[in-house]
Every structure is written in C-alpha cells, then in structure tokens.
PAZAPA-4460 file (N, C-alpha, C; in steps of 0.05 Angstrom, whole numbers, plus 32768, in hexadecimal, padded with zeros to 4 digits):
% residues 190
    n_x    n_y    n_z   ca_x   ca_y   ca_z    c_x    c_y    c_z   seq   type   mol
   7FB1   7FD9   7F26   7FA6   7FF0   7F19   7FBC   8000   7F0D     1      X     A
   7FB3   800F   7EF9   7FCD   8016   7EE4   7FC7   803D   7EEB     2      X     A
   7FC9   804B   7EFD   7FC2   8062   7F01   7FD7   8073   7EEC     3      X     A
   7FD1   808C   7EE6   7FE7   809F   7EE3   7FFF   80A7   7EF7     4      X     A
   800C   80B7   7EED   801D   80BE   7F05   801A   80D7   7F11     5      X     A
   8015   80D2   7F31   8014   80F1   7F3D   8021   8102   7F38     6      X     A
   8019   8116   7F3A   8037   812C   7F38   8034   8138   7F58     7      X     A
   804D   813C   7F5F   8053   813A   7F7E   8054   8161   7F87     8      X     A
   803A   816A   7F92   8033   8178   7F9B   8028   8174   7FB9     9      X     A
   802B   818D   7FC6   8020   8191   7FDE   8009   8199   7FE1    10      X     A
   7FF1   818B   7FDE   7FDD   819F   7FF0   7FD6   819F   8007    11      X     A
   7FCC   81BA   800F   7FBF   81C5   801F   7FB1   81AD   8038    12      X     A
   7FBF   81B3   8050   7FB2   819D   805C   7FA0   81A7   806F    13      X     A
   7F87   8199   806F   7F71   81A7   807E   7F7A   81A8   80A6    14      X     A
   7F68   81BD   80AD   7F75   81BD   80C0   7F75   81A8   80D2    15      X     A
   7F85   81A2   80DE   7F7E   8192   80FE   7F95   819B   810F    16      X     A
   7F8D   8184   8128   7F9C   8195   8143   7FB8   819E   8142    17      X     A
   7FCF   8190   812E   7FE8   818C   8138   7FF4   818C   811E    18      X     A
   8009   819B   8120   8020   81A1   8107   8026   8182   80FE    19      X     A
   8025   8180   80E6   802B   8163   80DC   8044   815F   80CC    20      X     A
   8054   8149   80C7   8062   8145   80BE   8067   8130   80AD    21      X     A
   8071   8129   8093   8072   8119   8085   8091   810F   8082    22      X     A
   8090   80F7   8085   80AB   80EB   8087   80B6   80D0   8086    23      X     A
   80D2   80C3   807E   80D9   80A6   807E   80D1   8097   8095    24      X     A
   80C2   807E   8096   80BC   8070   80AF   80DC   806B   80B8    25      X     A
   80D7   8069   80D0   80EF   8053   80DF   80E1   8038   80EF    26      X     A
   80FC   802B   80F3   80F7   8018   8100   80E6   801B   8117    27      X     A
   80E8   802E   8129   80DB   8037   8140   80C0   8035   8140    28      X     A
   80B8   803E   812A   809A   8044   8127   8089   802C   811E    29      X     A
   8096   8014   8124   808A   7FFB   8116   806E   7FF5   8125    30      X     A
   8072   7FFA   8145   8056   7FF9   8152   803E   8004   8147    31      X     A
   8044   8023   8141   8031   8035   8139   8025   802B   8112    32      X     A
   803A   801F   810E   803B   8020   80F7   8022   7FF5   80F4    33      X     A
   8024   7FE3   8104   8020   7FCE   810A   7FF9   7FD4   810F    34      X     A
   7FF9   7FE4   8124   7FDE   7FF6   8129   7FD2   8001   810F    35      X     A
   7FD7   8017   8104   7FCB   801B   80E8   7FCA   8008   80D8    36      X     A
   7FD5   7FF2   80D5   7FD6   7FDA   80BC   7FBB   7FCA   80C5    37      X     A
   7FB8   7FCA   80DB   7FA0   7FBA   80EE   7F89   7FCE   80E8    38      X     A
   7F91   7FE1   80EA   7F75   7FF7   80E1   7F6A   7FF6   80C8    39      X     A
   7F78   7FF3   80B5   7F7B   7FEF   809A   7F6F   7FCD   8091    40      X     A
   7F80   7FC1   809C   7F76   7FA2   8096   7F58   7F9C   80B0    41      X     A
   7F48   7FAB   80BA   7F34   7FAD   80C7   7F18   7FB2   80B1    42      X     A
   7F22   7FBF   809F   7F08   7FC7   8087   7F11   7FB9   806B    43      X     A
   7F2C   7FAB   8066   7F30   7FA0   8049   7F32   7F80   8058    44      X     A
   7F1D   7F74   804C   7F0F   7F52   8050   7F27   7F44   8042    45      X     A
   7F36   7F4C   8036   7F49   7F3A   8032   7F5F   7F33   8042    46      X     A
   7F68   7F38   8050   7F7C   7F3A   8060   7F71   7F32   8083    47      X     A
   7F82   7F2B   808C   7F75   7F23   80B0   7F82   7F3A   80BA    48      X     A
   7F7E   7F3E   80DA   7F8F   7F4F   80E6   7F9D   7F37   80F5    49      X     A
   7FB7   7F40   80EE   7FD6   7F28   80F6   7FE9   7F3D   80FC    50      X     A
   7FEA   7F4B   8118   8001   7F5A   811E   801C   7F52   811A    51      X     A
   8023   7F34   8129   803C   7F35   8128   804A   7F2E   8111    52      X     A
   8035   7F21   80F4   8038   7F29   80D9   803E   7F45   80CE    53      X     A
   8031   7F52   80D4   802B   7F72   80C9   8045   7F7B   80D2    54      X     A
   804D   7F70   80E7   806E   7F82   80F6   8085   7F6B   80E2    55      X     A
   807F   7F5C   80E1   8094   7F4E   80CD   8095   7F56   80B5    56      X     A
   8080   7F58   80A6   807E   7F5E   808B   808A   7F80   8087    57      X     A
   8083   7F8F   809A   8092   7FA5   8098   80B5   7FAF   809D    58      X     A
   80BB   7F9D   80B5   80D2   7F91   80B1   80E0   7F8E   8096    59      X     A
   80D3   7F7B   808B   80DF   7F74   806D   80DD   7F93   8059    60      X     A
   80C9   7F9F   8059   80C0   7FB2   8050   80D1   7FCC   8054    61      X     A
   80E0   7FD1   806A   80F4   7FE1   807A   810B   7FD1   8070    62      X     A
   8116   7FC1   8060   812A   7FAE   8059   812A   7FAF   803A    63      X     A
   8116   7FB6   8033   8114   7FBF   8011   811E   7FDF   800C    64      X     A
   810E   7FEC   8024   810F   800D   8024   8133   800A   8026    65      X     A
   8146   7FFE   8034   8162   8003   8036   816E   7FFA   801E    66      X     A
   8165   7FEC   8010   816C   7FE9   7FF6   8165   7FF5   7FD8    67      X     A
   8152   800B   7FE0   8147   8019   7FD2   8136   8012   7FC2    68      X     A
   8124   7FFA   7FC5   810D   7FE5   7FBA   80F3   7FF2   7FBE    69      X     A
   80E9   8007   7FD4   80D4   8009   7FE6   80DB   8024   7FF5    70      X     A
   80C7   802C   7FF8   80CA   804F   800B   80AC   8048   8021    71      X     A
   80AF   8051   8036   8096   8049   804B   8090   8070   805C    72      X     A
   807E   807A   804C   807C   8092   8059   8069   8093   8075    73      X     A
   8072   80A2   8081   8060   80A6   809A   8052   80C3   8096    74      X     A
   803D   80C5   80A8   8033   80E8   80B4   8036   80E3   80CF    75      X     A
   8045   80F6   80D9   8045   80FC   80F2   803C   8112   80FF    76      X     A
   8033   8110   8112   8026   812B   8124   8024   8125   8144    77      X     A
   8030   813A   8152   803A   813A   816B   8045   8124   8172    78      X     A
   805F   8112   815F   8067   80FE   816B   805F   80EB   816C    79      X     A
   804B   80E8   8159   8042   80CA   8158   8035   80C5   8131    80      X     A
   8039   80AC   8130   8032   80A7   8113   801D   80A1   811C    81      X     A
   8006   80A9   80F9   7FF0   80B5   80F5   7FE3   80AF   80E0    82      X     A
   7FFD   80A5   80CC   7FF4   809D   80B6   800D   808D   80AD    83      X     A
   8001   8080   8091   8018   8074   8086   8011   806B   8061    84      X     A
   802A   8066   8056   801F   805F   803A   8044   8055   802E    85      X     A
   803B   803E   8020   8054   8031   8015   8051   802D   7FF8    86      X     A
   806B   8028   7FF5   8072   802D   7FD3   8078   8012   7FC9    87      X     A
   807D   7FFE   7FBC   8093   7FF1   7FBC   809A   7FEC   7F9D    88      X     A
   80AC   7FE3   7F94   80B4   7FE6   7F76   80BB   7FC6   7F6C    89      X     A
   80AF   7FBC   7F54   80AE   7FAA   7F46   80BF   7FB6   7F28    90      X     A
   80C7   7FA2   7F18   80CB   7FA9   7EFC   80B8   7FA2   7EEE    91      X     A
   80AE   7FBA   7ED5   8094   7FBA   7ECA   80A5   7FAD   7EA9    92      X     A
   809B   7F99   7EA1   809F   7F94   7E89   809A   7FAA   7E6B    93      X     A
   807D   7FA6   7E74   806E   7FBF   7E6A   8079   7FD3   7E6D    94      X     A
   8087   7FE6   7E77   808F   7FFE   7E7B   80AB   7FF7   7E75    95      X     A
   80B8   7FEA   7E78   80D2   7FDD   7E77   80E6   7FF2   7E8C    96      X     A
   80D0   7FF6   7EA4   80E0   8007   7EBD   80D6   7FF8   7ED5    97      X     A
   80E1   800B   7EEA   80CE   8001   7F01   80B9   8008   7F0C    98      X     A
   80AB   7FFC   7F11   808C   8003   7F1D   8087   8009   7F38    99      X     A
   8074   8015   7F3C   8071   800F   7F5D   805C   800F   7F60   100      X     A
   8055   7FF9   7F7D   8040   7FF5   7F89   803D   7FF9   7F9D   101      X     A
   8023   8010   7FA4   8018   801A   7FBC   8010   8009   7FC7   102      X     A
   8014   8008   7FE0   8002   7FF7   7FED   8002   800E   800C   103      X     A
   7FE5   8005   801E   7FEF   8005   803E   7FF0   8023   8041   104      X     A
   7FD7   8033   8031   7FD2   8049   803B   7FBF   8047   804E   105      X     A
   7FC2   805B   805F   7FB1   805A   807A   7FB2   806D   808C   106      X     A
   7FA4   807A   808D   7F99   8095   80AA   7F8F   8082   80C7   107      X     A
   7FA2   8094   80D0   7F95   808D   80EA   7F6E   809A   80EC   108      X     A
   7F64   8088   80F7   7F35   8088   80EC   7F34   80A9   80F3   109      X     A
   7F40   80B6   810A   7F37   80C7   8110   7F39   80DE   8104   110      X     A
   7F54   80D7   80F8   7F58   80F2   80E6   7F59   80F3   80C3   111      X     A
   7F4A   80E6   80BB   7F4F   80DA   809E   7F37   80EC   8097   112      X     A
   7F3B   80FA   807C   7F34   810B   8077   7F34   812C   8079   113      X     A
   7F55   812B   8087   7F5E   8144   8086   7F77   8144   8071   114      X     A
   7F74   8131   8061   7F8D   8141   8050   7FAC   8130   8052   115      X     A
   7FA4   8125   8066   7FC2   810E   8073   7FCB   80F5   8056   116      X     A
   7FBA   80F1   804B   7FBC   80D7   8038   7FC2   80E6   8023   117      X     A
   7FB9   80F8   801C   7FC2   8111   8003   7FE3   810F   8002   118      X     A
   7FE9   811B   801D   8009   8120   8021   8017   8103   801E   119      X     A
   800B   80F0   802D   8019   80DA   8029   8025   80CD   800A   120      X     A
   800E   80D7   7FFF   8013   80D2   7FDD   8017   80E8   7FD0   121      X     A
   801E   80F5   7FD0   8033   8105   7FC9   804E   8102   7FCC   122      X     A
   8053   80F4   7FEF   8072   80EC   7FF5   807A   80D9   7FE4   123      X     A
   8065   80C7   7FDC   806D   80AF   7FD6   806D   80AE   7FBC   124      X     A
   8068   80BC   7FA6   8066   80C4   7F8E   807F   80CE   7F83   125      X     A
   8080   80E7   7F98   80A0   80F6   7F96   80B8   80E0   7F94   126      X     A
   80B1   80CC   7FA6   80CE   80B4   7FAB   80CB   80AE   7F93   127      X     A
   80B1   80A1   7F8B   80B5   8098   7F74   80BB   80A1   7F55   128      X     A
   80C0   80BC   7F58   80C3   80C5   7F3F   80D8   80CE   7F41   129      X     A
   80E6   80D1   7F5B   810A   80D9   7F60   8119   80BD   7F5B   130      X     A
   810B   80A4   7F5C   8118   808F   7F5D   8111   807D   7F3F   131      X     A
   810B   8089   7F30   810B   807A   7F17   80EA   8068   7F12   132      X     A
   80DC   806B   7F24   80BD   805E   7F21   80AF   8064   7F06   133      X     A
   80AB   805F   7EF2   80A4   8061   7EDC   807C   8068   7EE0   134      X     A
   8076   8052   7EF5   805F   8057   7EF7   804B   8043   7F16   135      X     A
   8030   8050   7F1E   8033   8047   7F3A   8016   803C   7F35   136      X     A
   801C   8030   7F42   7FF9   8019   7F40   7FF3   8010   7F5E   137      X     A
   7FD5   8008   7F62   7FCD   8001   7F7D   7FB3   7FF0   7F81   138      X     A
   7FBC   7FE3   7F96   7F94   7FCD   7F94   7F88   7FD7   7FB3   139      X     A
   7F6F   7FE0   7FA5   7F62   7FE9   7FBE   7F47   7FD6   7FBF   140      X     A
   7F3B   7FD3   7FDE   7F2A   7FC4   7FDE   7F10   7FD0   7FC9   141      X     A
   7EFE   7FBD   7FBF   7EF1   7FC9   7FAA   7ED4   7FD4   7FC3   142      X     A
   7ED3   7FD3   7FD3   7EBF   7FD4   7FEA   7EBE   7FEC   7FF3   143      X     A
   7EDA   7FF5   7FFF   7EEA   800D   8005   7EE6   8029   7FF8   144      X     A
   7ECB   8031   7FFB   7EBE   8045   7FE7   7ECF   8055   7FF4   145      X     A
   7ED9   8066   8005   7EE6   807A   800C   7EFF   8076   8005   146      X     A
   7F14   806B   7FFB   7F27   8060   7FF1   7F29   8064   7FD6   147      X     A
   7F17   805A   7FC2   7F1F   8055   7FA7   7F0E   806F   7FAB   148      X     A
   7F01   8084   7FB3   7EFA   809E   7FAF   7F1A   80B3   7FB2   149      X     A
   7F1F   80A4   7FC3   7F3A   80BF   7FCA   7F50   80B4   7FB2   150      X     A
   7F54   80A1   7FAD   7F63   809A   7F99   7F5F   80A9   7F79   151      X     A
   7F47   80A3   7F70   7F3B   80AF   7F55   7F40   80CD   7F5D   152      X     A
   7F3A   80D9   7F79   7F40   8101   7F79   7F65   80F9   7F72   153      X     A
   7F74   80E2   7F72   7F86   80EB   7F65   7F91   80E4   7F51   154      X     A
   7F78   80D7   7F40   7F86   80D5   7F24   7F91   80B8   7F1E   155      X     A
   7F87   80B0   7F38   7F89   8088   7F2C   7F6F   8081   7F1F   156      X     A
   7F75   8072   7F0E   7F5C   806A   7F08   7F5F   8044   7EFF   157      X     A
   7F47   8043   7F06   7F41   801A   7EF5   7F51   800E   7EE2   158      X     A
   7F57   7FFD   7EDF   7F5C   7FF1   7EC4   7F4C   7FD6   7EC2   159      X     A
   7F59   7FC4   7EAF   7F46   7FB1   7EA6   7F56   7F9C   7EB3   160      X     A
   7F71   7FA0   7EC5   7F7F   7F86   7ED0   7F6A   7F82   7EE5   161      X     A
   7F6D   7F68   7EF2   7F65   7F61   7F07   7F77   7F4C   7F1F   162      X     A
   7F74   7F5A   7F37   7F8D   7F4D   7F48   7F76   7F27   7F51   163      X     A
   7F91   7F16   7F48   7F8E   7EFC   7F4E   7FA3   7EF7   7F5F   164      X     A
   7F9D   7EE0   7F6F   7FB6   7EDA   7F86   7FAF   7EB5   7F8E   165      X     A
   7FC4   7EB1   7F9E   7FC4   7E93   7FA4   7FD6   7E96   7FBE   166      X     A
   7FC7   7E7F   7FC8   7FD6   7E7A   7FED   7FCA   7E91   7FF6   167      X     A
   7FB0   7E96   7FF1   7FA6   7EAB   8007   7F9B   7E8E   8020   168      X     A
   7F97   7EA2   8038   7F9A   7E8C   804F   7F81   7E89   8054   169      X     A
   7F72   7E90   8048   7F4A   7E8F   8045   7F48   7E7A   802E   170      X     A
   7F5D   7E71   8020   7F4A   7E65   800A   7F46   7E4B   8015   171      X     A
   7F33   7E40   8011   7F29   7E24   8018   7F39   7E0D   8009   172      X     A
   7F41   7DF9   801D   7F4C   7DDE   8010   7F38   7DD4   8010   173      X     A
   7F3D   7DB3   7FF4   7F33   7DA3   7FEA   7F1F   7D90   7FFD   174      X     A
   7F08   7D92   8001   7EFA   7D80   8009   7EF7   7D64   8003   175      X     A
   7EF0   7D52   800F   7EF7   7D30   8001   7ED9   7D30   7FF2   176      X     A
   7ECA   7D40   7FF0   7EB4   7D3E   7FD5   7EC7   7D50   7FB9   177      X     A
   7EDF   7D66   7FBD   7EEA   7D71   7FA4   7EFF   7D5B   7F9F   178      X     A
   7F06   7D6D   7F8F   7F25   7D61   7F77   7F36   7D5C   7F8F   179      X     A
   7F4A   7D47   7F8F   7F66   7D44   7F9B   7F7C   7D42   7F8B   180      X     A
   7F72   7D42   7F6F   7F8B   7D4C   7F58   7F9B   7D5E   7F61   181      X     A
   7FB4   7D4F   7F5B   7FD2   7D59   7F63   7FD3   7D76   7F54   182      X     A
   7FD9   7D89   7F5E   7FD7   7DA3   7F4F   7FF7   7D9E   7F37   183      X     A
   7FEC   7DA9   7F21   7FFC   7DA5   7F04   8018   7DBD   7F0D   184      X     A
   802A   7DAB   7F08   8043   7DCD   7F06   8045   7DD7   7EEF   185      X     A
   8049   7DF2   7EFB   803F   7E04   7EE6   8055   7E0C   7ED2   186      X     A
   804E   7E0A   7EB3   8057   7E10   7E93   8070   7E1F   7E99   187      X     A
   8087   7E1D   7E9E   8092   7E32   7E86   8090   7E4A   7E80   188      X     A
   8099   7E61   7E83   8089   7E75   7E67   80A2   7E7A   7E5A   189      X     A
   80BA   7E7A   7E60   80CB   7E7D   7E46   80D8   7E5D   7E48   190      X     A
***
C-alpha cells in the first residue's frame, strides 16, 4: 500500500491505568515482544503462530535496527511491553529513496483502543522521516476491519498494487493427478 506520509505528532492518549511510555525495543523484551506477535498472528489467517520463529525473526529484525535498516518501537507501562510496531526500509525505485515497511503493529487485546497504536506510529514515522524514508507503506489483513479502520484515521490509504508471495508454508504441493513440470527459471530482467 502506497500511504502518504504521517506527520509525527503526539496525540492525546485516552486515559488508562498507568503512565505510558514509548520507546526503542531491546533485546530483553523479546518474550513480551514473541507474545504480542502471537496475538497479532491469532486474527491475520496468513501467518501460523510459530514462537520460536517469531523470536528469531525478530532477532534478525534487532540486527537490521543496529545497522540502521529497521527501528522496532515499543509502549510500555508499568514495566512491561504493551505494544509494538516495526519499520523496516527497502530501496524504492520509484521514489529513487528509501522506503519503509510497517509491519507488526499490535496492542496488547486489552488495551487497544486507547490511543497506544496512535503513539506507536507516530514513533515510527518520526524514525522514518529523521532517517531519510521517502515514504511508508503497509499490508494489513483485508478481514481486519479494526485495522485498516485505524490505519485510513491516519491517512493510509489503498492502492491498485496487490501483495503476491511464494514459499508460503500453506501452499499445497503437486498432486500426482496435477502438473510435475519442472518449474521454468526465471527471465532475466536486465
């Protein structure tokens, strides 16, 4: 999705119990952070819940952020992560800058809808407009009505791309009634 770019304000966070805080993940928080990804991959059908994946892949993800590829924001309140939302940066031809891609926003169920995901994207907006991001794009489940609702209050909107993929771990192999044609390697493009 080809959104505009946020402009990185604070609002107003509705109330709840505990002073909150927005901040760089650390390593530490990979538990808390492994838990929300499971919460998250619990309502988007594409994805399984695979913990000790979700702690690896963030790993790598905490390995981009040191290289300045990726930023991984947290919300915290009384000491424990609460939320989370990641950036990560591609080169955009089209733009002839770098891009970034949200991914792996997520409230903890109980408190989503006070305002926590607001701040999160705002942190992560700010990175990206202190760090050269030209522009920020994201795929949300199309199911996920509360999702692509909070997204549009900020100014993302549709486009006409559509996300395709391969080696997802759902797709079905060849049956001995389909094709066993050797798959073609693929053209060239320059």
């Amino acid at each position: 999705m080809q959104p505009t770019m946020l402009s990185h304000t604070s609002p107003a966070l509705a109330p709840h119990p505990a002073p909150l805080k927005i901040r760089p993940a650390r390593v530490t928080d990979l538990p808390a952070l492994v838990d929300l990804l499971c919460q998250l991959f619990s309502i988007e059908t594409d994805f399984a819940i695979r913990p000790d994946r979700h702690a690896r892949g963030l790993r790598l993800l905490l390995g981009a952020v040191r290289r300045g590829r990726a930023y991984v924001a947290v919300a915290e309140s009384q000491g424990q992560v609460i939320g989370m939302a990641t950036v990560q940066t591609v080169v955009s031809t089209a733009e002839g800058a770098r891009s970034g891609w949200i991914e792996d926003v997520v409230i903890r169920e109980d408190l989503r809808g006070a305002g926590i995901g607001r701040l999160l994207m705002a942190d992560i907006t700010h990175w990206a407009q202190t760090n050269g991001v030209a522009r920020l794009q994201l795929l949300a489940d199309r199911r996920n009505r509360p999702a692509l609702a909070f997204y549009g209050r900020l100014a993302f909107q549709a486009t006409n791309m559509i996300c395709l993929r391969a080696g997802h771990p759902r797709t079905p192999r060849p049956t001995g009634s389909e094709s066993t044609e050797k798959p073609r390697k693929p053209r060239e493009a320059l």
